[in-house]
N, C-alpha and C positions, 0 to 999 in steps of 0.2 A: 550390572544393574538391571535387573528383572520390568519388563514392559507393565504399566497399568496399562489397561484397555483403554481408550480415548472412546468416555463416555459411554454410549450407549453399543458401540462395536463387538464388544465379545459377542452377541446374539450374533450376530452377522459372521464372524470367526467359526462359530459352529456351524451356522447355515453349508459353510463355504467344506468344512470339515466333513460335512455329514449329509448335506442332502442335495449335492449339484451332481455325484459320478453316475446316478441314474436318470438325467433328466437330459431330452436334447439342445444342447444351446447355440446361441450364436451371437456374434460379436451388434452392436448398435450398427455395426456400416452393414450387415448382412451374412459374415463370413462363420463356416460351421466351428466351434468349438469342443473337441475334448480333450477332456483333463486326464491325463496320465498318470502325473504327482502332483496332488496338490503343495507339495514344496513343506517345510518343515517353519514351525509356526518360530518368530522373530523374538526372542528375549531380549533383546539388548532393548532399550530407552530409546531407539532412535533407530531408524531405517523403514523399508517397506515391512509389511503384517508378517508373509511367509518367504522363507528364499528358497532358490534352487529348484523352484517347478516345474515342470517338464508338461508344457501344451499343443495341443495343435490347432491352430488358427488355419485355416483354408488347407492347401497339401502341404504346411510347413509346418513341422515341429520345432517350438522353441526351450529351450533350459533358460531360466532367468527369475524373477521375482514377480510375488504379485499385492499389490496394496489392495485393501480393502477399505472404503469409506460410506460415511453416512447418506452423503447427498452428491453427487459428481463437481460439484462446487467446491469441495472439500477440498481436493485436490493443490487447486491454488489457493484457498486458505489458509490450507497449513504449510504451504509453503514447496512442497512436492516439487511443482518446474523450477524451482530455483536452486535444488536442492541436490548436489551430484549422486550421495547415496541412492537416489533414485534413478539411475542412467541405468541401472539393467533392468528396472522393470518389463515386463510383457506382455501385463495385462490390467489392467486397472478395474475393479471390481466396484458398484458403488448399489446399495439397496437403491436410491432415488433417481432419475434423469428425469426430470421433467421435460428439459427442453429435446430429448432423445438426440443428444449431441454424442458424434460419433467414435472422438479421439480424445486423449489428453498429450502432452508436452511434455518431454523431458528438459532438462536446461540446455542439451543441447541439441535441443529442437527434434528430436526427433517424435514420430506420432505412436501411439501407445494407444490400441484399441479396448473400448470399453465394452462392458459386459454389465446389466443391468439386473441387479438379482430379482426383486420386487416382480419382473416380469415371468420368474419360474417359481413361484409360495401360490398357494391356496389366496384366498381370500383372507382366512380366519389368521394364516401365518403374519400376511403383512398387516391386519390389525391389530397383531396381538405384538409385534415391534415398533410397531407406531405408536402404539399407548406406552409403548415403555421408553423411544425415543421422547415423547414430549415431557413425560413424567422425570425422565435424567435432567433434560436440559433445566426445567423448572423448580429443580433442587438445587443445581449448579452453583456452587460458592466457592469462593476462595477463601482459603484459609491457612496460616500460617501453622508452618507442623509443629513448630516450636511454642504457641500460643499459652498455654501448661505454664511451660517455662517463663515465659516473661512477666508475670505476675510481681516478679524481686526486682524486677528491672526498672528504675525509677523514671517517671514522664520525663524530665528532661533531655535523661541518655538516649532514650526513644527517638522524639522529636531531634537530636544533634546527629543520630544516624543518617535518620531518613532526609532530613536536609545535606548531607552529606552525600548522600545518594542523588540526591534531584540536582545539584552543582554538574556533579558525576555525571549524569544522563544527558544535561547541556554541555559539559564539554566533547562529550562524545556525536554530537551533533553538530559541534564545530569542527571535531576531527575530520568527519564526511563530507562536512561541506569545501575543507580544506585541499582533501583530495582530490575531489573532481573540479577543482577548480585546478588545479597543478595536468589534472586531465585536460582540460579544457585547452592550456596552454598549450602543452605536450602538441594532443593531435593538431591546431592551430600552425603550428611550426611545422609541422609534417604535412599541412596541406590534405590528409587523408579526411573522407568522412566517417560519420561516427560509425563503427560496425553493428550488425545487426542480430547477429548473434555474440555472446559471451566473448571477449578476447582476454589476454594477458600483456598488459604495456614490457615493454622491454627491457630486459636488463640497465642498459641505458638511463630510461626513464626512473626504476625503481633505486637507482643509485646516484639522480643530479641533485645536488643542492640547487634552490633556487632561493634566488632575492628577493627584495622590495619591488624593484623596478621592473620582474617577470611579468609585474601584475600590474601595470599601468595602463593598460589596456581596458579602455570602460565595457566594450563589448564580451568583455572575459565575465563582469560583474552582472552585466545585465543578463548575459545565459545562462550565468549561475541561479541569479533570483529568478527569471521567470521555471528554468527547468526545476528548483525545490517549491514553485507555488504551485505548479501543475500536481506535485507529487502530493501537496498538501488538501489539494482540494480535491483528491479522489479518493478521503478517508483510508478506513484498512483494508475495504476490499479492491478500491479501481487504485490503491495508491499507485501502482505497478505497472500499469498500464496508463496513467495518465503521465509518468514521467518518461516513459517509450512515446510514446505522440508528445512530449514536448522536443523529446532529441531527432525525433524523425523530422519536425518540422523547428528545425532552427535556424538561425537567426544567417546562415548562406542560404539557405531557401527560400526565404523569408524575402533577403534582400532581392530575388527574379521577381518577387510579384510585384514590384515597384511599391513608391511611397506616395502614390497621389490621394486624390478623397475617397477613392473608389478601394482603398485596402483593408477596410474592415470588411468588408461583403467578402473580400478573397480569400480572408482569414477564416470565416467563416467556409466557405467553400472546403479550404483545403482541412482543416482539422478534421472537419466530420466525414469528409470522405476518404484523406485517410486513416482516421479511425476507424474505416469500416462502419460505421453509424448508419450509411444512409442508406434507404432500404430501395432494391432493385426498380420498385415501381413508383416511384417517387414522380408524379405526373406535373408538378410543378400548378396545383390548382390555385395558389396563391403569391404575391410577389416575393417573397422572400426564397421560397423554395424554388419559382423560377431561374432568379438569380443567383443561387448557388447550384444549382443545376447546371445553367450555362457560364458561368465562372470555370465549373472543372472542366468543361471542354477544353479551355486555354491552358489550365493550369496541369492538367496531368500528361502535356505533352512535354512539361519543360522539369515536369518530376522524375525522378528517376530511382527513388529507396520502395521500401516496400510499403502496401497496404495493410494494415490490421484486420485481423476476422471481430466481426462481433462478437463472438464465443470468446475473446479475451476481456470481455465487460461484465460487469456484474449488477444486476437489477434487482436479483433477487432478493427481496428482505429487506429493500431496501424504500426510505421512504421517497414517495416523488421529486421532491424538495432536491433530494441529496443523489437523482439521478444524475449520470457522468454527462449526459446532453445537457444540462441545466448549468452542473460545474464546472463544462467547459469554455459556455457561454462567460462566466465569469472572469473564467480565465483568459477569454479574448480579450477581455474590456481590459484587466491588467495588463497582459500583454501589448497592448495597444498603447498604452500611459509609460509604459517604461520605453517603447520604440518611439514616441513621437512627446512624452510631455517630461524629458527630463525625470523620470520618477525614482532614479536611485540617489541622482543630486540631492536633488526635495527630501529622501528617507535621511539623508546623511544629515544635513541642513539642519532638518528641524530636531531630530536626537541632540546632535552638537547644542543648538542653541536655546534651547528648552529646558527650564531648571527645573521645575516644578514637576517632581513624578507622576502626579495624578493628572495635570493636564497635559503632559509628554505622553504616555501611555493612552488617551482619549485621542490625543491628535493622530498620532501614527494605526490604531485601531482605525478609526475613520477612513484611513487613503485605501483601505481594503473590503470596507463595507462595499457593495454594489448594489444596485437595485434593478429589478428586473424593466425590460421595456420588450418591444414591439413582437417577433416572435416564441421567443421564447418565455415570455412573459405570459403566453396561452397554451402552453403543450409542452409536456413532457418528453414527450418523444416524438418522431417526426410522423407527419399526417392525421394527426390524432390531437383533439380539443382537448385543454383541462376542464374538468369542471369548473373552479374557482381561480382566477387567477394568480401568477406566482409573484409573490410581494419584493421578494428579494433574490439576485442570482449566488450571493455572497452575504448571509447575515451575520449578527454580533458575534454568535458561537464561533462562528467557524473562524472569523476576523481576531477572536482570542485566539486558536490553534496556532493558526497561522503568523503573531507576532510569538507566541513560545517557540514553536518547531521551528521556523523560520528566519524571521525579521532578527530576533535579537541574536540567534548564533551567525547570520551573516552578518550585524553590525560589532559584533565582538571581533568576527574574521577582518573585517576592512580593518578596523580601528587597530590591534593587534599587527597586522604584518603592516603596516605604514607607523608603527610607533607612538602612536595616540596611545598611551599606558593610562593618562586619566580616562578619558573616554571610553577604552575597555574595560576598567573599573566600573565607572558608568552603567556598561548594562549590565554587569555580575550585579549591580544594585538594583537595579530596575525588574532583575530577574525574579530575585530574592523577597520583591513586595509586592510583585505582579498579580492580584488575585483574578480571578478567570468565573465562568461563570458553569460551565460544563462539568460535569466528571463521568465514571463511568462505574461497570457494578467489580472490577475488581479495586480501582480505588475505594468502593463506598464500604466493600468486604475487606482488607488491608486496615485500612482504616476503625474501622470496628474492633480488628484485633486488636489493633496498638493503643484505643481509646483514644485515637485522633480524630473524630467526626467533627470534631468543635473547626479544623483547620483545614478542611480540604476544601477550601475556598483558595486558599495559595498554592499558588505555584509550584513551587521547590518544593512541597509537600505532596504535592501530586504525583511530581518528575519524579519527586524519591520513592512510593507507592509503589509506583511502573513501574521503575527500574528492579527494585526489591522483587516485586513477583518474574517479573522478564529475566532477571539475568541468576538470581538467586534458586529463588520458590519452585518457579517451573521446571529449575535443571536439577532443583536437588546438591545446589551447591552450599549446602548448608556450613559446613567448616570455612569456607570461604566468603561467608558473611557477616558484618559485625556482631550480626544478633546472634547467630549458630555461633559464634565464638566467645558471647558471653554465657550461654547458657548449656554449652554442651563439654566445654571444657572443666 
């Protein structure tokens, strides 16, 4: 399968093609670059831009791959450190750095120095690809290739897909969650902490059946919901990094900073510094930053995993509201309710005893709303005022994400392996009339095509949208789709 350029990239494919073997370079950290072969340009659908290039970075010559992207963020966008096909990369090429960051990340961790195009074009060149960068992205739609075709396809059949899909999307959300809960267990018995790079559990483990009673353990539940809220409250771009700072800081580390009145200030301490968040000169001109200041004195000597760099966070583009200091604030105050106020009891409790959907769905929304207070309630980032204060650390929208992705496939998980069948029923129902108030522009473009705009207020309509362009649209797995197999056969 033959590569589409992703977006606005071909310009940049030629840049890279055609006008870097006469120009002197050098890598973002300082080291001289030249290019030997620029490597043979990547057809397949999937992998880095060109393979097989032949560079020298300092007195070393490397043979290996090279990606090329739009803005150095790209990177882990689209997924690159996670992504093994990229472990021979050796050079990462990007037109944009703003923040003139030096390296990027393979998955397995090794560093990958960048190269900044933007810094060797004229003037005229990097205007005349930035007009065309903003012009792609602002035409950007999605759109079903089949679209033509579905015109004989009656609304009904339509809408029984796509619902069929969004079921589909949530059970593969309990599958995940199913896992790392059976994770959870696993390392738990082995006593090991969580590793920090990539592993692979053991033969062992990939072969034990487990029971009811593996999971008796409420502490197995509570790490489970707090590490998927962290995950949920760092959107698409910090998701990844916010669920690495919930496993860095869990719940055996957790338990050294004692439980007296004084553990939300340590909570606060230990997240942001080790998230890497807190910035070097942090003078402590006010109380709150005093006392997380003097909090990590105590606390980093009884820590012992790694710190995060800030270059694993993402601000850019992103609005103040929805920055990861703000969302993690949030995520203390949950974090805090599920350590000291019974709050997975309470979720189970009131699901079970709650008959009325619309006031069940109100209630359990509500235990996730938060509202902003004391510092974080004036700053976005540290040392630095907001303009106007922040109203909420956790609002409606997100309180919606968070019982779809969340809430109801961990109460499906509970209720399922302890044998509650009505109950798991339950939230397939709750799921299924759930309406939300958010969406996004490829459900709004999805949607469009199908002549569903009237219904992507629900749920299962949305979930089925997603999944449809996620697992189908985007790969080209057309024959593998209901719709590609009603109208291509």
């Amino acid at each position: 399968m033959k590569r589409a350029p992703k977006l606005y990239e071909k310009e940049l494919y030629s840049v890279w093609q055609n006008k870097v073997n006469d120009k002197k370079l050098s890598t973002l950290s300082g080291s001289d670059i030249q290019i030997i072969d620029i490597g043979e340009f990547n057809e397949d659908s999937s992998g880095p831009d060109f393979l097989n290039a032949r560079i020298k970075i300092g007195n070393i010559t490397y043979v290996g791959d090279v990606e090329i992207d739009g803005e150095y963020n790209d990177w882990k966008h689209h997924g690159h450190n996670i992504d093994r096909k990229y472990n021979k990369v050796i050079l990462h090429v990007c037109f944009k750095n703003k923040y003139h960051q030096n390296y990027v990340y393979t998955k397995e961790g090794r560093k990958i120095p960048s190269l900044c195009l933007s810094d060797y074009l004229n003037e005229e060149e990097v205007q005349k690809i930035s007009k065309h960068f903003e012009e792609k992205l602002s035409e950007l739609s999605y759109k079903l290739k089949c679209v033509e075709q579905l015109n004989d396809l009656p609304h009904y059949q339509r809408k029984k897909i796509i619902m069929r899909l969004g079921v589909k999307r949530f059970e593969k959300k309990c599958l995940r969650m199913y896992s790392r809960l059976k994770e959870l267990k696993y390392i738990k018995e082995l006593t090991i902490g969580e590793p920090t790079i990539g592993y692979d559990l053991s033969e062992e483990f990939q072969n034990r059946k487990f029971n009811p009673q593996d999971f008796n353990d409420k502490r197995l539940w509570q790490q489970l919901l707090y590490e998927f809220l962290f995950e949920a409250l760092g959107y698409s771009k910090n998701k990844n990094a916010m669920l690495k700072l919930s496993r860095l800081v869990n719940f055996d580390f957790i338990d050294k900073l004692g439980h007296d009145g004084e553990l939300k200030d340590r909570l606060h301490s230990a997240f942001y510094y080790i998230g890497g968040l807190v910035p070097d000169n942090l003078n402590g001109e006010n109380k709150y930053e005093t006392i997380i200041k003097d909090n990590w004195e105590n606390i980093k000597r009884i820590y012992d995993g790694m710190v995060m760099d800030e270059t694993e966070w993402h601000f850019f583009k992103l609005r103040p509201q929805n920055f990861p200091t703000i969302r993690i604030a949030g995520g203390i105050e949950l974090l805090y309710k599920i350590l000291n106020e019974d709050f997975v009891p309470t979720l189970i409790n009131k699901f079970t005893e709650l008959r009325k959907p619309s006031i069940l769905i109100g209630v359990l929304r509500s235990m996730f709303i938060t509202k902003s207070f004391g510092y974080w309630q004036h700053h976005y980032v540290f040392c630095k005022k907001s303009s106007a204060p922040i109203k909420y650390y956790i609002g409606s929208s997100r309180a919606d994400e968070i019982m779809i992705n969340v809430v109801l496939p961990f109460l499906s998980l509970y209720f399922e392996i302890f044998g509650k069948t009505e109950l798991s029923k339950k939230v397939i129902q709750i799921f299924n009339s759930y309406s939300q108030r958010s969406t996004n522009k490829i459900v709004q473009d999805l949607a469009e095509n199908l002549d569903m705009n009237s219904m992507t207020s629900k749920t299962v309509i949305t979930q089925g949208l997603i999944e449809l362009f996620r697992n189908y649209c985007s790969k080209n797995k057309c024959l593998e789709c209901d719709f590609g197999q009603q109208v291509f056969n």
